[in-house]
C-alpha positions as YAML, in Angstrom:
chain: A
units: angstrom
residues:
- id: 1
  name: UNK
  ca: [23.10, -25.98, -32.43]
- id: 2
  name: UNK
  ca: [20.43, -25.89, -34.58]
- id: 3
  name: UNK
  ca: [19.54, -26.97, -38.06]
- id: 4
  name: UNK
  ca: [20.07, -26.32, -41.62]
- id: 5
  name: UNK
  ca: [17.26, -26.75, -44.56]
- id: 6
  name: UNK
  ca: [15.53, -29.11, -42.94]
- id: 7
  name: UNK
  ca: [15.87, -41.36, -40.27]
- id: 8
  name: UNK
  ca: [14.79, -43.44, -38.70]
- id: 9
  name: UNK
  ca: [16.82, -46.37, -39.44]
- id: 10
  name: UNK
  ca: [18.03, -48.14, -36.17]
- id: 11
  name: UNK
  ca: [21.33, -47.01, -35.42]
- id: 12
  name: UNK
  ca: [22.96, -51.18, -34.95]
- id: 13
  name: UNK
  ca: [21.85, -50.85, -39.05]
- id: 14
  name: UNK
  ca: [24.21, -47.96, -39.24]
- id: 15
  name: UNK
  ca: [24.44, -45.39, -41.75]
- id: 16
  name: UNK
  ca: [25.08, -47.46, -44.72]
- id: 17
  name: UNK
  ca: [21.59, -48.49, -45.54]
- id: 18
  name: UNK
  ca: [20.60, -44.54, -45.40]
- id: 19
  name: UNK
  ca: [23.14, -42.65, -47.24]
- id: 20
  name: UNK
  ca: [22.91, -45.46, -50.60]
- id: 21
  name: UNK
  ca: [21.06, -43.19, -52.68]
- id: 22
  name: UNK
  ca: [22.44, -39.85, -51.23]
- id: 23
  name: UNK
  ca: [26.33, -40.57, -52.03]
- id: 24
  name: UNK
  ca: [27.73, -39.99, -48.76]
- id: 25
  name: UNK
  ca: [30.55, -42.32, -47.51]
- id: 26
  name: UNK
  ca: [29.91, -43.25, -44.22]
- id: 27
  name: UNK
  ca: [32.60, -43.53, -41.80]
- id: 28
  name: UNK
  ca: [35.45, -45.52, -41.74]
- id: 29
  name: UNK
  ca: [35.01, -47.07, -38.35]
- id: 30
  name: UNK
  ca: [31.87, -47.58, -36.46]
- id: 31
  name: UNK
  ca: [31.66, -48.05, -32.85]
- id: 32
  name: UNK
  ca: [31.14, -50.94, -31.14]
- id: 33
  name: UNK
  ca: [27.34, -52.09, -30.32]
- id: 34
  name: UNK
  ca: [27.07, -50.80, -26.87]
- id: 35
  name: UNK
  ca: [24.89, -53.29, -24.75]
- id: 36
  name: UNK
  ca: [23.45, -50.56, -22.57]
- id: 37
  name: UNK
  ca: [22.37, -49.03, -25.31]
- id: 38
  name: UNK
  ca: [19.94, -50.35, -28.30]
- id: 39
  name: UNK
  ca: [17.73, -49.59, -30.67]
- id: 40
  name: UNK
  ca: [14.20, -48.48, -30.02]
- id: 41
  name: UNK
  ca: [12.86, -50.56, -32.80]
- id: 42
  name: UNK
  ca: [9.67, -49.98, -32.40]
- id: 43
  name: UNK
  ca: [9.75, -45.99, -32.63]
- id: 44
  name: UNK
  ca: [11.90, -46.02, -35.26]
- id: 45
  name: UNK
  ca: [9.51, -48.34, -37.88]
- id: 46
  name: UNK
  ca: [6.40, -46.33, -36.59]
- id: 47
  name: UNK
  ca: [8.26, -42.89, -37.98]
- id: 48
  name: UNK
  ca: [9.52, -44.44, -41.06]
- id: 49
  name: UNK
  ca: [6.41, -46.05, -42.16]
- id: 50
  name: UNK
  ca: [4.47, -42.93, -41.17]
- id: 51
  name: UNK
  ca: [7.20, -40.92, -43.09]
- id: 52
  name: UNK
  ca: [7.26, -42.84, -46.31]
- id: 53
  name: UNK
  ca: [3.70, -43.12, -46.66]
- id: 54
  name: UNK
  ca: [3.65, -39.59, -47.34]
- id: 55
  name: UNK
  ca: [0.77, -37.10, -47.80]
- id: 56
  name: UNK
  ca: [1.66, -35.52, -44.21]
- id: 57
  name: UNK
  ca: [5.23, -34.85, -42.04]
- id: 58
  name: UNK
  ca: [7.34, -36.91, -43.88]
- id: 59
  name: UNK
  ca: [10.57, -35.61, -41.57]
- id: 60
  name: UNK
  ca: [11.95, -33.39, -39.44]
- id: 61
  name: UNK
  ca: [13.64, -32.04, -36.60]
- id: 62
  name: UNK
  ca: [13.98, -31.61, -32.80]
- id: 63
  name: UNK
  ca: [11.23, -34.15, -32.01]
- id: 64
  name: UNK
  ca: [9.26, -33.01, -28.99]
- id: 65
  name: UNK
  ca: [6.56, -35.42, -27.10]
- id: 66
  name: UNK
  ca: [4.12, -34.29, -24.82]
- id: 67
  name: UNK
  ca: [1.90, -36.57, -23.34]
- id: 68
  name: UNK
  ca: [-2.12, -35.92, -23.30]
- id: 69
  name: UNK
  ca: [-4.34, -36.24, -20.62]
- id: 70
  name: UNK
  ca: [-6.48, -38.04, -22.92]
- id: 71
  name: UNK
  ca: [-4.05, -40.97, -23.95]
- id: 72
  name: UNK
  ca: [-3.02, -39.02, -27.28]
- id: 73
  name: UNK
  ca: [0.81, -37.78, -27.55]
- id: 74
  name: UNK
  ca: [1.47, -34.41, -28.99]
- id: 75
  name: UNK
  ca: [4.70, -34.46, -31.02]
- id: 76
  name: UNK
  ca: [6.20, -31.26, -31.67]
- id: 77
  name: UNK
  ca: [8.78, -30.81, -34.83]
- id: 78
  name: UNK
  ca: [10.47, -27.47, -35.64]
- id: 79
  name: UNK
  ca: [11.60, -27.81, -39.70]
- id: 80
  name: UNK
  ca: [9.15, -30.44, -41.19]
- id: 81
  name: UNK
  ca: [9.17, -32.30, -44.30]
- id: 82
  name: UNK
  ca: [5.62, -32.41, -46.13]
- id: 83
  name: UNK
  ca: [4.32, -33.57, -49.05]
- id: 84
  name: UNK
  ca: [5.29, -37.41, -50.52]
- id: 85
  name: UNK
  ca: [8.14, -39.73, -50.51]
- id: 86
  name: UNK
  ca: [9.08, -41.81, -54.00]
- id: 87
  name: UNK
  ca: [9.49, -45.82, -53.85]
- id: 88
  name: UNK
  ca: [12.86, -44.79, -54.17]
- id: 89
  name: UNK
  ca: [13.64, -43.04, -50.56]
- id: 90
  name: UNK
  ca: [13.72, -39.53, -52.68]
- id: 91
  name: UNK
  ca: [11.71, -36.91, -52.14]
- id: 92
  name: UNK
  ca: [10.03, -34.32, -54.85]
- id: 93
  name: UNK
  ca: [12.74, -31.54, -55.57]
- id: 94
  name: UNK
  ca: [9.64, -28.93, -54.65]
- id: 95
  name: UNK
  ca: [8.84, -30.74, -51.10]
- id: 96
  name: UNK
  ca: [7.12, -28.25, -48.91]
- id: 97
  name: UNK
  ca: [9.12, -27.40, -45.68]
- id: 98
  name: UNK
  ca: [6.99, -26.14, -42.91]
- id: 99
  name: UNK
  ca: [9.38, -24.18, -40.13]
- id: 100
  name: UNK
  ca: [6.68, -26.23, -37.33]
- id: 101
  name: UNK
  ca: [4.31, -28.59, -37.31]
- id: 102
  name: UNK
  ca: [2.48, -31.00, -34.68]
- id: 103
  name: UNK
  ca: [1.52, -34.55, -35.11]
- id: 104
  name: UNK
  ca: [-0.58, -36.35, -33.34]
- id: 105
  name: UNK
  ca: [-0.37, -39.93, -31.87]
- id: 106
  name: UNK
  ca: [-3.54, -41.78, -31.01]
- id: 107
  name: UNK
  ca: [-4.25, -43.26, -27.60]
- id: 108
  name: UNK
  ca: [-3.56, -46.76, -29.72]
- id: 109
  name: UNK
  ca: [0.21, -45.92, -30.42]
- id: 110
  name: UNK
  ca: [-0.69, -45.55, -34.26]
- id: 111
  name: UNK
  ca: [0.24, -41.77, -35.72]
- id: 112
  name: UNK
  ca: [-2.49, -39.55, -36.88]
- id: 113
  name: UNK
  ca: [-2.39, -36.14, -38.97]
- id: 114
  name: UNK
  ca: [0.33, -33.72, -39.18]
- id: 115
  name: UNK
  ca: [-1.35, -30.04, -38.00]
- id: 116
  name: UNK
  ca: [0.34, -26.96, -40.05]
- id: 117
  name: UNK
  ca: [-0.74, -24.06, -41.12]
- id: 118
  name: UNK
  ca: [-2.11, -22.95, -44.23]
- id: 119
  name: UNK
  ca: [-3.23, -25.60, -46.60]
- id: 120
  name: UNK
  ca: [-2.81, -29.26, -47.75]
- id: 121
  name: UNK
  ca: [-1.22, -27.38, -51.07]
- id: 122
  name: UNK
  ca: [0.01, -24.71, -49.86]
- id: 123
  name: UNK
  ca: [1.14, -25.66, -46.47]
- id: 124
  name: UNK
  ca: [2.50, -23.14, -43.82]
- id: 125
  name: UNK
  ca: [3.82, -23.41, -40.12]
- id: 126
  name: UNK
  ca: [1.95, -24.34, -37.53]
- id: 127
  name: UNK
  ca: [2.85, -21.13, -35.11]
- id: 128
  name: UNK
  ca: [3.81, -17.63, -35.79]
- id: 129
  name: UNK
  ca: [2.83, -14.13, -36.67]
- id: 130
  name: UNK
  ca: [1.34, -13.37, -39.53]
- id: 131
  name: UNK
  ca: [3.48, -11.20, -41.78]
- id: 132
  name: UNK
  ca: [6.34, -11.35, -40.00]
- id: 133
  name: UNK
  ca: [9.74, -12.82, -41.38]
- id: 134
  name: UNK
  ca: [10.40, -14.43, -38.21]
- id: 135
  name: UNK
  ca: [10.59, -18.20, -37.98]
- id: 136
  name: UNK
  ca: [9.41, -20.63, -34.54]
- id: 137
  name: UNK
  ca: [11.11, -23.61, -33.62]
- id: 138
  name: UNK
  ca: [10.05, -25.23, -30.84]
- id: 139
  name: UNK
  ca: [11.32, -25.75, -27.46]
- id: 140
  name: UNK
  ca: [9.48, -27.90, -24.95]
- id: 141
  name: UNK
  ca: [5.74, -27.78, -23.79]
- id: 142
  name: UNK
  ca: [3.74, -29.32, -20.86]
- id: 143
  name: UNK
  ca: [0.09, -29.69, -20.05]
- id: 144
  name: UNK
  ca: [-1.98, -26.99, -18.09]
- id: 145
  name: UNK
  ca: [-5.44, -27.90, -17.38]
- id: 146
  name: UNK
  ca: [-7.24, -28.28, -20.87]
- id: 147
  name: UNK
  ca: [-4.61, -26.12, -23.20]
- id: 148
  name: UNK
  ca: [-0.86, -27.59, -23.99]
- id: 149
  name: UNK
  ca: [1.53, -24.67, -23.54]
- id: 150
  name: UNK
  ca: [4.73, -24.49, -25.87]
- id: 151
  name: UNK
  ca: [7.49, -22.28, -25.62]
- id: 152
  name: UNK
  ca: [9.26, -21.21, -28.87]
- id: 153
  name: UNK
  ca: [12.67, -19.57, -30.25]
- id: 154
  name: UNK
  ca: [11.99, -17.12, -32.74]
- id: 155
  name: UNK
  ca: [14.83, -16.70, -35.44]
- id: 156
  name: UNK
  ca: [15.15, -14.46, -38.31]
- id: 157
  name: UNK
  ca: [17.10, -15.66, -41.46]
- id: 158
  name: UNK
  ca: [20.50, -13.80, -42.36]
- id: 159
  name: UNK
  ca: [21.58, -15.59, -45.65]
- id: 160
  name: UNK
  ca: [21.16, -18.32, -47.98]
- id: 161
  name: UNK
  ca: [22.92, -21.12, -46.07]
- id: 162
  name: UNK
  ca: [21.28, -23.48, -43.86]
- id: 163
  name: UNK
  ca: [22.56, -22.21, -40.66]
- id: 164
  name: UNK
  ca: [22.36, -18.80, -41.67]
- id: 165
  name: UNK
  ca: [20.46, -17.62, -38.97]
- id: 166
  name: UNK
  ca: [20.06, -15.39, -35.75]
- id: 167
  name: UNK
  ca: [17.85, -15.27, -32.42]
- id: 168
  name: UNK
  ca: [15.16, -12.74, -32.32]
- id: 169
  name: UNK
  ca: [13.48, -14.02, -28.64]
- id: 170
  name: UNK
  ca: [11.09, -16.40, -27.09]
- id: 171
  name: UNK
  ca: [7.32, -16.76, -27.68]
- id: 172
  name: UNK
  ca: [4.73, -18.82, -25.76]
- id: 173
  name: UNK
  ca: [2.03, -20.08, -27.77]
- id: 174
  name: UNK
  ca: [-1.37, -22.03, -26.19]
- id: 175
  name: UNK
  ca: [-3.28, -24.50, -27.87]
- id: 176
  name: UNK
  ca: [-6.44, -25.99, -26.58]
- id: 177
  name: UNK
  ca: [-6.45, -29.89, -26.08]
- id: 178
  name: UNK
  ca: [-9.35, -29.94, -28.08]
- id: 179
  name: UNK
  ca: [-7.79, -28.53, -31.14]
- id: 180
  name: UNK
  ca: [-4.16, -28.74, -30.81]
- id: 181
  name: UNK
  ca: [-4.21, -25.68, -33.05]
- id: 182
  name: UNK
  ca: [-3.02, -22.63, -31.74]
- id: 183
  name: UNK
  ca: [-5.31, -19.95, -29.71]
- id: 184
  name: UNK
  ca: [-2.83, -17.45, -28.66]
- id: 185
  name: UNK
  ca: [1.01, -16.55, -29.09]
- id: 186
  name: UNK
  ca: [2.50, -14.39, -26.74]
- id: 187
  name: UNK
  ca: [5.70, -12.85, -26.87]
- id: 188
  name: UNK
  ca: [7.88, -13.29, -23.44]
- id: 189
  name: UNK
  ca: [10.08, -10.27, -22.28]
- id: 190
  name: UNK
  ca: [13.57, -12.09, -22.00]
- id: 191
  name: UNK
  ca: [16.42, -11.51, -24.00]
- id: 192
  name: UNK
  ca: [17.36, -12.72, -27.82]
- id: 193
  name: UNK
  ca: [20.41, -14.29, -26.30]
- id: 194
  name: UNK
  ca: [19.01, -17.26, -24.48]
- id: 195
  name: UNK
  ca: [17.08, -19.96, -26.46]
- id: 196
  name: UNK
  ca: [14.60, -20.36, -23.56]
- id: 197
  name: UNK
  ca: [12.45, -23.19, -23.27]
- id: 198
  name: UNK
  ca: [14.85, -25.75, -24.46]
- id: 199
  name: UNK
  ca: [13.92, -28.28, -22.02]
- id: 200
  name: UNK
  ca: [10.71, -27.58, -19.66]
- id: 201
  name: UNK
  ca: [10.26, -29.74, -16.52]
- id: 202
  name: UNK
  ca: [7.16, -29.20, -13.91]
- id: 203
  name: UNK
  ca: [8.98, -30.11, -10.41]
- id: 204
  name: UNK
  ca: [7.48, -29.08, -6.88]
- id: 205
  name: UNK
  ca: [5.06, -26.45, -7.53]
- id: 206
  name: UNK
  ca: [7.44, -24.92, -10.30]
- id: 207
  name: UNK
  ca: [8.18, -25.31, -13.92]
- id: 208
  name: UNK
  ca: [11.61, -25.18, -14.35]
- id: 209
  name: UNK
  ca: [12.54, -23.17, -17.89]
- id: 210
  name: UNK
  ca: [16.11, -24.63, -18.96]
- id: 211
  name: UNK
  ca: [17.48, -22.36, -21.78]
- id: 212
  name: UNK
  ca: [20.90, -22.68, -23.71]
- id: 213
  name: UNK
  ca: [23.02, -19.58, -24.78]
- id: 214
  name: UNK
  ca: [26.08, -20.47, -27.45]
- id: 215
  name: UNK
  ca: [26.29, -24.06, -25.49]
- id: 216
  name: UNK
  ca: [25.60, -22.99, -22.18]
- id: 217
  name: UNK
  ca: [23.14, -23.67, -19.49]
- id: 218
  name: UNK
  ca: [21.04, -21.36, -17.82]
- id: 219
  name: UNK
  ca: [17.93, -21.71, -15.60]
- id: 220
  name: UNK
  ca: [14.53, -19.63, -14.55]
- id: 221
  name: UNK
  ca: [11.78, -20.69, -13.14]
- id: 222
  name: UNK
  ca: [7.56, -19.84, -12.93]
- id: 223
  name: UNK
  ca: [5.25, -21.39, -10.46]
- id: 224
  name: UNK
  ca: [3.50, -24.09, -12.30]
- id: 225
  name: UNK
  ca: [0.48, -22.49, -14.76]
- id: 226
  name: UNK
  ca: [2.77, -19.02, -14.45]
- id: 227
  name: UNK
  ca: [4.29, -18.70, -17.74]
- id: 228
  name: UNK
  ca: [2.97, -15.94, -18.11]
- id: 229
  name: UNK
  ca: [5.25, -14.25, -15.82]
- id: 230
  name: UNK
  ca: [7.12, -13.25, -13.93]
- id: 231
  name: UNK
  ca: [9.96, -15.29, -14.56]
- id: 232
  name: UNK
  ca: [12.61, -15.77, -12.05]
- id: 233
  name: UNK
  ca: [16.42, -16.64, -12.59]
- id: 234
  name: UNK
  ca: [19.26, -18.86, -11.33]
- id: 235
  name: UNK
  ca: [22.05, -16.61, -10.19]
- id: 236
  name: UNK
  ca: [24.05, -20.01, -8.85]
- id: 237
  name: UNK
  ca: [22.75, -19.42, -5.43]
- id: 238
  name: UNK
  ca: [19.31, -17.88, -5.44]
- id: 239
  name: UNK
  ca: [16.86, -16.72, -7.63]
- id: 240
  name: UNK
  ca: [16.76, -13.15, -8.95]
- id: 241
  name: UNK
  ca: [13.85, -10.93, -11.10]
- id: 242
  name: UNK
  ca: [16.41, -9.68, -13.46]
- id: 243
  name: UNK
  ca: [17.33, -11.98, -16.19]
- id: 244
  name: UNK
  ca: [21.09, -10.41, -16.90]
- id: 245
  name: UNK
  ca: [21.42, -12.13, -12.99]
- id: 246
  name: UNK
  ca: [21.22, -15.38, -14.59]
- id: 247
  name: UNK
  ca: [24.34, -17.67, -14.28]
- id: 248
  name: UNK
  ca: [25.76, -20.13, -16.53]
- id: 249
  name: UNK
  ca: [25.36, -23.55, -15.08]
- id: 250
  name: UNK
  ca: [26.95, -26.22, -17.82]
- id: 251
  name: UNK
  ca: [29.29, -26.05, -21.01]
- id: 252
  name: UNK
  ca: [28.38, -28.20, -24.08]
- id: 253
  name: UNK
  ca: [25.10, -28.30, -23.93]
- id: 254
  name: UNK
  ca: [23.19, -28.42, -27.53]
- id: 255
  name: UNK
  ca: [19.78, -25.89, -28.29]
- id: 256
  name: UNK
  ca: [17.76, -28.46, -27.78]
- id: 257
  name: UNK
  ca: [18.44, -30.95, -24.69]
- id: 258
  name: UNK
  ca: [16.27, -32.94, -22.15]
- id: 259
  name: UNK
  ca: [15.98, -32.73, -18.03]
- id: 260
  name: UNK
  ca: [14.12, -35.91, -16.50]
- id: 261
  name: UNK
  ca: [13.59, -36.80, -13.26]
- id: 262
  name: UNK
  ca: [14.43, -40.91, -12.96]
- id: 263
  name: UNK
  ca: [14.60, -42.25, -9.07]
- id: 264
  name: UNK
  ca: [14.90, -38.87, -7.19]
- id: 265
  name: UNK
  ca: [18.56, -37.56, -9.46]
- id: 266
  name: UNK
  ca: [17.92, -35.12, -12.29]
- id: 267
  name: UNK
  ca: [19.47, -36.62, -15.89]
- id: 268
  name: UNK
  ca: [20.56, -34.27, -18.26]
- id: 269
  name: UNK
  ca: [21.20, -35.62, -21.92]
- id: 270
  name: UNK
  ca: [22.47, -33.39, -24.48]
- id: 271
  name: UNK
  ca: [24.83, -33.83, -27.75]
- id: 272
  name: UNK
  ca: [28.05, -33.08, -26.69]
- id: 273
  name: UNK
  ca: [28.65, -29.44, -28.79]
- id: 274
  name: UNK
  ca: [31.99, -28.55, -26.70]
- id: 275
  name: UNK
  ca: [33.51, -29.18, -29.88]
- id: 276
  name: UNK
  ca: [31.11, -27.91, -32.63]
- id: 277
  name: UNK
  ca: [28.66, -30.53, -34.07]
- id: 278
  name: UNK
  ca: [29.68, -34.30, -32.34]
- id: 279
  name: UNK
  ca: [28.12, -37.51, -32.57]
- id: 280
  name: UNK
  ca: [28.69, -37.64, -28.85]
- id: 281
  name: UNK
  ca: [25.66, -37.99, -26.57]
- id: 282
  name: UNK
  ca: [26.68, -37.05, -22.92]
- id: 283
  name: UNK
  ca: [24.54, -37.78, -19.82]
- id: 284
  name: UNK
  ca: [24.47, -35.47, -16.61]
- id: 285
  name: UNK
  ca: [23.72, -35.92, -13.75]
- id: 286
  name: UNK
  ca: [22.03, -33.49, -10.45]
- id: 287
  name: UNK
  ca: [20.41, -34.05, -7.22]
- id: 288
  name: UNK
  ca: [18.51, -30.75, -7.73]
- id: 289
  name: UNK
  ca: [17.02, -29.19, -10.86]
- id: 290
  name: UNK
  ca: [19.44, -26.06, -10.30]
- id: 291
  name: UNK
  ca: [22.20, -28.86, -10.37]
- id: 292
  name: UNK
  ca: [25.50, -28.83, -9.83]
- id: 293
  name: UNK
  ca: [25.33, -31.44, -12.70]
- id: 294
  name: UNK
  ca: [28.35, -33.56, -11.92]
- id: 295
  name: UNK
  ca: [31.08, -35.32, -14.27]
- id: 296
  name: UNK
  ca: [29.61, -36.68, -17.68]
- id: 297
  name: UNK
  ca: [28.94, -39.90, -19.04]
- id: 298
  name: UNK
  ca: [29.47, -40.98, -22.73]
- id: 299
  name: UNK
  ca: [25.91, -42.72, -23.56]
- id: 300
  name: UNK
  ca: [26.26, -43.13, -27.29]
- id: 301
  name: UNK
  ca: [28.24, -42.16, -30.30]
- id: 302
  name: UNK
  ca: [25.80, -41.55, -33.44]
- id: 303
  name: UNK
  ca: [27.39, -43.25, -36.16]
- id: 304
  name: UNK
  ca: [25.69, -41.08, -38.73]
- id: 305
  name: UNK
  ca: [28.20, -38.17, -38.42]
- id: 306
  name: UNK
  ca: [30.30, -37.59, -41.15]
- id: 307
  name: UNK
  ca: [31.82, -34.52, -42.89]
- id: 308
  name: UNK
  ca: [28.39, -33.65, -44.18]
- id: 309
  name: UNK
  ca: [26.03, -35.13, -41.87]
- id: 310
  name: UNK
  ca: [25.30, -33.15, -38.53]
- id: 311
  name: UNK
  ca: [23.89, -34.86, -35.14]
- id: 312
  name: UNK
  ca: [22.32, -32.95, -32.64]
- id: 313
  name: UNK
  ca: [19.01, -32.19, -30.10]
- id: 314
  name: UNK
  ca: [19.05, -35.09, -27.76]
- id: 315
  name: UNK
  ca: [16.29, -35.61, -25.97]
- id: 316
  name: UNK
  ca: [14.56, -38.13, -23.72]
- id: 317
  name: UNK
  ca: [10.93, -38.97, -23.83]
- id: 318
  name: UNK
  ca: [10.51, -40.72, -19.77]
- id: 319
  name: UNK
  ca: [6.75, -41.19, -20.57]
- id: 320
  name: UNK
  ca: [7.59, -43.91, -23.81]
- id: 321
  name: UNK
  ca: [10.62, -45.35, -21.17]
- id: 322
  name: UNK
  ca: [10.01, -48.44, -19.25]
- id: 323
  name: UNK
  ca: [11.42, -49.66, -15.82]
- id: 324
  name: UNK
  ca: [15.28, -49.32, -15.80]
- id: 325
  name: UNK
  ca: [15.08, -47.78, -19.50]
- id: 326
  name: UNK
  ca: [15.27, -44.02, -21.18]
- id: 327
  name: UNK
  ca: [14.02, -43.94, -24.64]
- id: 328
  name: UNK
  ca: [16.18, -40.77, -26.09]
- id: 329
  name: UNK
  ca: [16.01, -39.91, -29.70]
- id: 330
  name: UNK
  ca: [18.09, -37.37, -31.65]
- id: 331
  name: UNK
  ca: [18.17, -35.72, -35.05]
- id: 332
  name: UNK
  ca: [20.53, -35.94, -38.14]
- id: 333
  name: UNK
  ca: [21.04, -33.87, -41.04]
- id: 334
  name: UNK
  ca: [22.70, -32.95, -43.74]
- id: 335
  name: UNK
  ca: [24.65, -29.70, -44.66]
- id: 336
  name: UNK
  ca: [23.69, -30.20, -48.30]
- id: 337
  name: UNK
  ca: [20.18, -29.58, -48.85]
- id: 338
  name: UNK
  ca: [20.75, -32.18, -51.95]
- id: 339
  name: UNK
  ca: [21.07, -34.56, -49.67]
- id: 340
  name: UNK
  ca: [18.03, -34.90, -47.83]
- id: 341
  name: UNK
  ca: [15.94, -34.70, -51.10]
- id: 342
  name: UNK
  ca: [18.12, -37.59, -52.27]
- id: 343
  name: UNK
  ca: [17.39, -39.71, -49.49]
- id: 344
  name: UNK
  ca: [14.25, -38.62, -47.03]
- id: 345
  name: UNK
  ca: [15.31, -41.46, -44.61]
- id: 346
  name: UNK
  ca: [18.21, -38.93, -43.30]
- id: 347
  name: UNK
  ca: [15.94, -35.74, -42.04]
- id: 348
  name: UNK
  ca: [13.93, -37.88, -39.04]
- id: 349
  name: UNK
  ca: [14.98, -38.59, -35.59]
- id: 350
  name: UNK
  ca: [16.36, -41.56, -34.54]
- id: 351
  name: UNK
  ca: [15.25, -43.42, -31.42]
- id: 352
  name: UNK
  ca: [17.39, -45.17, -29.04]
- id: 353
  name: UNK
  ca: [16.81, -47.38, -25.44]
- id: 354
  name: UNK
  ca: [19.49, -46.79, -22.70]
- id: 355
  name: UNK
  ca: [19.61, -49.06, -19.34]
- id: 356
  name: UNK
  ca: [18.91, -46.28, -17.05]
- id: 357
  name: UNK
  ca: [21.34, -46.21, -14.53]
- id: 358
  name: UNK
  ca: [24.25, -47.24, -16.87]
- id: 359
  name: UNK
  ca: [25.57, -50.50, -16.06]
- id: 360
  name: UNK
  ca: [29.65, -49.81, -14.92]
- id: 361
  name: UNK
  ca: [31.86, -49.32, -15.95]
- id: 362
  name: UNK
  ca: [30.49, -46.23, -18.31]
- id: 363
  name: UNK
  ca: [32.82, -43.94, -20.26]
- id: 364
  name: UNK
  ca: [33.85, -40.56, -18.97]
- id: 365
  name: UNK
  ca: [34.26, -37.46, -21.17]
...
């Protein structure tokens, strides 16, 4: 699932500290601190303090990093805060909301500017057509010589609520590592249906396109550097030129979700969304990148979720994770716009270490 209008406290602090000012109970039980599973302290106070200092992204969603060759990080964010934070945690009533935006992190961990479009006043997404009503939120991206290539879902608005919204394709948009501003966006000939580009990982010789369509998983693949095309989909046994071939691989699966590689298995983590919106983050497992993913594993339950807030868009970042570890962050929000202007702390993505492979025994969905 994806978002509506738009923290980064660790999760052991729970959601009490975050919802104060916003007037959100939070829920009645929390889960039990899972020792496999902790904080990623670090990540989290380098977002907030970046955050609340304002003057650049001050939150948002689906949190995307994709290492330089140069030692910077590119992070991508699809809805994006801007503008300044009060001593209070509140935002201005009139924050800005870019639909993308990229920050940059310096070779020395520390975060640089946040690259939009338009200008400091009158700011503007990052990518997408001029004129059109269409909006881009991102999906993955990955390194090709000196350009970073990103793949975004294009959506068109349908109403006035937050999730009021429907799929109008994929684009792939190029930005030169000089820059990190966009050169080119091309629009790629595959169906509205499938949110391609969810998850992107390079993997002998190809680049494997993972794409999710109303919670399910489906696969293509390009020879690496061949976004461009022609594309070429998993039918569950082979790969086929015709995109309606494509077979559904996995149930659950969120918009946004991550594919890794860790000691020759392929881990898929994804918000459970079987159910609708969970705080349930689920772990898969596959010794190929076509899978069969095998039975899940419960990694984490978000204790942010409540009638009002939403968790979704796991995903793992496997260049921040040391030895034995997967940093994985996710995204909350709330259903009430209100909300997040109450309390900016709620609109970022949390951060979180799991001992990768789980220590048994592990819970089962």
């Amino acid at each position: 699932m994806r978002r509506a209008w738009r923290n980064l406290v660790p999760a052991a602090l729970l959601l009490s500290a975050v919802v104060a000012s916003s007037g959100i109970a939070p829920p009645a039980a929390l889960p039990p601190v899972v020792p496999d599973v902790l904080p990623a302290s670090a990540l989290n106070d380098l977002w907030n303090r970046y955050g609340d200092r304002g003057g650049h992204w001050t939150g948002g969603d689906r949190t995307v990093s994709v290492p330089l060759p140069d030692g910077r990080t590119a992070w991508l964010f699809s809805d994006t805060f801007l503008g300044t934070v009060n001593p209070d945690h509140s935002r201005p009533a009139d924050s800005p909301i870019a639909r993308n935006t990229l920050v940059v992190q310096r070779p020395d961990g520390t975060l640089g500017e946040t690259l939009h479009g338009g200008s400091a006043d009158d700011p503007k997404s990052l990518v997408g057509l001029p004129g059109s009503a269409e909006h881009y939120w991102v999906g993955d991206g990955v390194v090709e010589g000196d350009v970073l290539r990103v793949l975004y879902n294009r959506y068109a608005t349908t109403g006035s609520g937050g999730l009021d919204f429907r799929s109008t394709g994929t684009s792939l948009a190029t930005f030169p590592l000089s820059s990190l501003t966009p050169s080119e966006v091309l629009l790629i000939p595959v169906s509205d249906r499938v949110a391609w580009g969810s998850e992107l990982l390079e993997d002998g010789g190809y680049t494997y396109i993972y794409g999710a369509e109303q919670g399910h998983l489906r696969l293509a693949r390009v020879p690496t550097g061949g976004f461009r095309g022609p594309w070429r989909f998993w039918t569950g046994f082979g790969w086929s030129s015709h995109e309606e071939d494509s077979a559904r691989m996995l149930s659950g699966v969120g918009t946004a979700f991550s594919v890794t590689r860790v000691d020759g298995e392929y881990v898929l983590v994804t918000m459970d969304t079987s159910p609708g919106f969970s705080p349930v983050m689920l772990a898969y497992t596959a010794s190929s990148p076509t899978g069969p993913f095998g039975k899940p594993r419960v990694l984490y339950r978000a204790p942010e979720a409540s009638a009002r807030l939403i968790v979704y868009d796991a995903t793992a970042h496997p260049q921040l994770s040391a030895p034995g570890k997967l940093v994985v962050s996710y995204n909350v929000n709330s259903l009430d716009h209100g909300d997040n202007i109450a309390d900016a702390r709620i609109y970022r993505p949390r951060f979180l270490e799991v001992t990768w492979p789980p220590t048994p025994p592990f819970s089962s969905s």
